[in-house]
N, C-alpha and C positions, 0 to 999 in steps of 0.2 A: 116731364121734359116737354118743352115748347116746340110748336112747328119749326122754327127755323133750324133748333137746336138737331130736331131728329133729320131735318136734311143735312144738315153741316156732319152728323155723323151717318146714314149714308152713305156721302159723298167721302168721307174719309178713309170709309171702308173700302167703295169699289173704284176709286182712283187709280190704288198702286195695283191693283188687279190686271187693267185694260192697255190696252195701246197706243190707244187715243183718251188720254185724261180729260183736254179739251173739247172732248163733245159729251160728257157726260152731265147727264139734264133730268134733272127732278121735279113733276109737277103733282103737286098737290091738290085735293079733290075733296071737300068735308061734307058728308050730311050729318042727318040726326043721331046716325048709330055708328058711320067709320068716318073713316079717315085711309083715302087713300093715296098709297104715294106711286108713282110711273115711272119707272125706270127709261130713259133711253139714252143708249150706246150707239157707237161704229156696229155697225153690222159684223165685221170681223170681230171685234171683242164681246158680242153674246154667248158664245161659247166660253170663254173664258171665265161669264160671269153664271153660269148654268151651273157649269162641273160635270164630271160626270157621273153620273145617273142622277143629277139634280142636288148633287151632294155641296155646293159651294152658294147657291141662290139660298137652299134651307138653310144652313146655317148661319148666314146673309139677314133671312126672316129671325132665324132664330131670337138673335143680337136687337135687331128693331123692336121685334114684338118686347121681345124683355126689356127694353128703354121705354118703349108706351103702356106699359101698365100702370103708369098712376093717370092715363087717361081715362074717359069713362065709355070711353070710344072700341068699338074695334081698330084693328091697325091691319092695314093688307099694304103689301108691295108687289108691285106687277113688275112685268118688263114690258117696255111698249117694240117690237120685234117688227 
């Protein structure tokens, strides 16, 4: 899956999640071993996208990580908070 591809799914993902769809913003980062991607929301919709006890962000990762395995890359997603 291509960069653009894994933000378009992302972003698919935590759209219907937040409050504010319109401020959700993904930056991309590559060196020689990952790939990483930055989450940032509304400050109101970081909980939303956490879960709780971290249960909604993992499975969030889960989904990406599993779409970038034909990379040769690590794949990490942050949240920028």
């Amino acid at each position: 899956m291509n960069v653009d591809k894994m933000k378009e799914l992302i972003e698919t993902i935590v759209k219907p999640l937040v409050d504010h769809p319109e401020e959700v913003s993904i930056i991309e980062t590559t060196d020689e071993r990952n790939i990483t991607y930055l989450l940032s929301v509304n400050r109101e919709d970081i909980g939303k996208i956490i879960g709780k006890q971290g249960r909604v962000i993992k499975a969030i990762r889960t989904v990406v990580y599993a779409a970038g395995t034909s990379h040769n890359k690590r794949i990490h997603l942050e949240i920028n908070e």
